[in-house]
PABA-378439 format. One record per residue (C-alpha): residue in one letter; chain; x, y, z. Coordinates in nm, 2 decimals, always signed. Example, Ala and Ser with C-alpha at 12.3 -4.5 7.8 and 13.67 -1.06 7.14 Angstrom:
<lumkols>
{lumkol A,A,{+1.23,-0.45,+0.78}}
{lumkol S,A,{+1.37,-0.11,+0.71}}
</lumkols>
This chain:
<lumkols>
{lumkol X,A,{-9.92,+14.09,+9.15}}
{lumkol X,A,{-10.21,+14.01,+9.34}}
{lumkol X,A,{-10.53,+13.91,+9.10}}
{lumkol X,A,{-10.90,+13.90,+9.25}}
{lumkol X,A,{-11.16,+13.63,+9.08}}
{lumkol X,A,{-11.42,+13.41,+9.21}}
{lumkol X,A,{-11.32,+13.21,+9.48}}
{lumkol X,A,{-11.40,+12.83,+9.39}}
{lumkol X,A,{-11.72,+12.65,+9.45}}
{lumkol X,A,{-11.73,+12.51,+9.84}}
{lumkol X,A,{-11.72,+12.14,+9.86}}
{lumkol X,A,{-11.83,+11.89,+10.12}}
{lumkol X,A,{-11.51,+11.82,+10.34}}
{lumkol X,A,{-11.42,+11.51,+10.35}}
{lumkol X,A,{-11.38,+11.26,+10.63}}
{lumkol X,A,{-11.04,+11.26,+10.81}}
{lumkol X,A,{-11.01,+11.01,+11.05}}
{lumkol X,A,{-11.06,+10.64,+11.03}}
{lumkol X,A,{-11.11,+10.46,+11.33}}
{lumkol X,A,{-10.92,+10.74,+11.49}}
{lumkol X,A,{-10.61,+10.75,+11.23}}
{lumkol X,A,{-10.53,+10.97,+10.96}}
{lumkol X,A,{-10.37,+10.87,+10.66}}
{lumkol X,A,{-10.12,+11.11,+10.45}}
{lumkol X,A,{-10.38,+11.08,+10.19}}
{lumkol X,A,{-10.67,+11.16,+10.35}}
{lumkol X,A,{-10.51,+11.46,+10.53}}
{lumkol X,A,{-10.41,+11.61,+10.19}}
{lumkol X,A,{-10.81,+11.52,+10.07}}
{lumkol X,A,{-10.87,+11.72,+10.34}}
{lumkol X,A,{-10.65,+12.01,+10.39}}
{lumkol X,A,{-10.75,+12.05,+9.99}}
{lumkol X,A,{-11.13,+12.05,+10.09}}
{lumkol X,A,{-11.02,+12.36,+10.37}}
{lumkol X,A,{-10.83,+12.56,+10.12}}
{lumkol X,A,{-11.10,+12.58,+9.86}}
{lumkol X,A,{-11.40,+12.64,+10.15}}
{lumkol X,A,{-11.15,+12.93,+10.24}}
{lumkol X,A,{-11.36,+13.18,+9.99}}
{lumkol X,A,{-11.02,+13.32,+9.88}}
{lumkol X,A,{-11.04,+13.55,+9.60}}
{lumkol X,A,{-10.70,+13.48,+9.51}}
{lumkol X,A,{-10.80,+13.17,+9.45}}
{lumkol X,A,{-10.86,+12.99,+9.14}}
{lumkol X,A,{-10.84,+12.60,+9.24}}
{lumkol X,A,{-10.73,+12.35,+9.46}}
{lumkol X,A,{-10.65,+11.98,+9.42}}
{lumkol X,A,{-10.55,+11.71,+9.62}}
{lumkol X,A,{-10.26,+11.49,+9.43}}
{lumkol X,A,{-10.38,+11.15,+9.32}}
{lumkol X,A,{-10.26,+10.76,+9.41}}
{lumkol X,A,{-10.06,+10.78,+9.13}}
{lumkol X,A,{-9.82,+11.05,+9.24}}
{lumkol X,A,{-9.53,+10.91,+9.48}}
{lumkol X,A,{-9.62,+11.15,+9.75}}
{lumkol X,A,{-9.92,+11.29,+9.86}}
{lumkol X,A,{-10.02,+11.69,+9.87}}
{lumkol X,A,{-10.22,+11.92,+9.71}}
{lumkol X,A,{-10.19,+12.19,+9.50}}
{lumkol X,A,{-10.34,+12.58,+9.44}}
{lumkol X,A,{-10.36,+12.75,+9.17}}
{lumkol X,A,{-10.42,+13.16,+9.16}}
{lumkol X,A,{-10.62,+13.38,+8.96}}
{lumkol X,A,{-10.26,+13.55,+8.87}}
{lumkol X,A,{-10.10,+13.24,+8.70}}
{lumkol X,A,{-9.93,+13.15,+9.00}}
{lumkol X,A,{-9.92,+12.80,+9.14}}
{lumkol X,A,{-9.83,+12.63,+9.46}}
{lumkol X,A,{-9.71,+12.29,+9.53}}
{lumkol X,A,{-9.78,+12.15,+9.89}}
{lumkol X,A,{-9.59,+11.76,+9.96}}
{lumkol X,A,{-9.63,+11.61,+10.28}}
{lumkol X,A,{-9.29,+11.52,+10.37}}
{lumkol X,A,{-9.35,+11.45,+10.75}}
{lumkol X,A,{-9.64,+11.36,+10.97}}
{lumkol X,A,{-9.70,+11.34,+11.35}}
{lumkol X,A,{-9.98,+11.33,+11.61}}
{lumkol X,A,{-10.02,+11.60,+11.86}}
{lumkol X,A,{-9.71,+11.59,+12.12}}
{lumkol X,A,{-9.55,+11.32,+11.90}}
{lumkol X,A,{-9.19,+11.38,+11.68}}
{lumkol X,A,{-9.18,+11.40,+11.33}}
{lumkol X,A,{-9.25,+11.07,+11.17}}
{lumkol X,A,{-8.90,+10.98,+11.06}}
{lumkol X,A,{-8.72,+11.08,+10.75}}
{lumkol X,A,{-8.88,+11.29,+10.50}}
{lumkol X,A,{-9.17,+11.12,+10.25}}
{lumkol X,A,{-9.10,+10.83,+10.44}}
{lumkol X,A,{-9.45,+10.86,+10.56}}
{lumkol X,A,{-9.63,+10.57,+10.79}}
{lumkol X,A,{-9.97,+10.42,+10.67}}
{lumkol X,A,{-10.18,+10.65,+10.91}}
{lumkol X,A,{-10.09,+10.85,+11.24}}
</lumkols>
């Protein structure tokens, strides 16, 4: 069921390259930043998972109870392959 509520407060995105890389860690920072500017109603919160979970991601959770777990298993520049096997993610790309 699809539940309506205030969208979550807008917050400064972050930086996501360094030096011209981006590391798995930032990106999720990041993609977290983009799904709570997003002014979703459906929307309750988003959070980017913290150093001391073994993988990085974010996760969402709705105004209907409902939650969604995002892992970045694989990374790659633009026209590049995947990085390699899953989570077994380089420093940056």
């Amino acid at each position: 069921m699809v539940v309506h509520g205030e969208a979550p407060a807008e917050v400064p995105l972050p930086d996501l390259f360094d030096n011209g890389k981006v590391s798995p860690a930032r990106a999720a920072e990041y993609l977290a930043a983009a799904f709570t500017n997003s002014r979703n109603t459906e929307i309750l919160s988003v959070a980017a998972y913290g150093p001391e979970n073994y993988n990085p991601g974010f996760g969402v959770r709705f105004h209907n109870g409902a939650r969604a777990f995002n892992v970045i298993y694989h990374v790659a520049r633009a026209g590049q392959g995947i990085s390699g096997p899953a989570y077994q993610l380089p420093d940056t790309f």
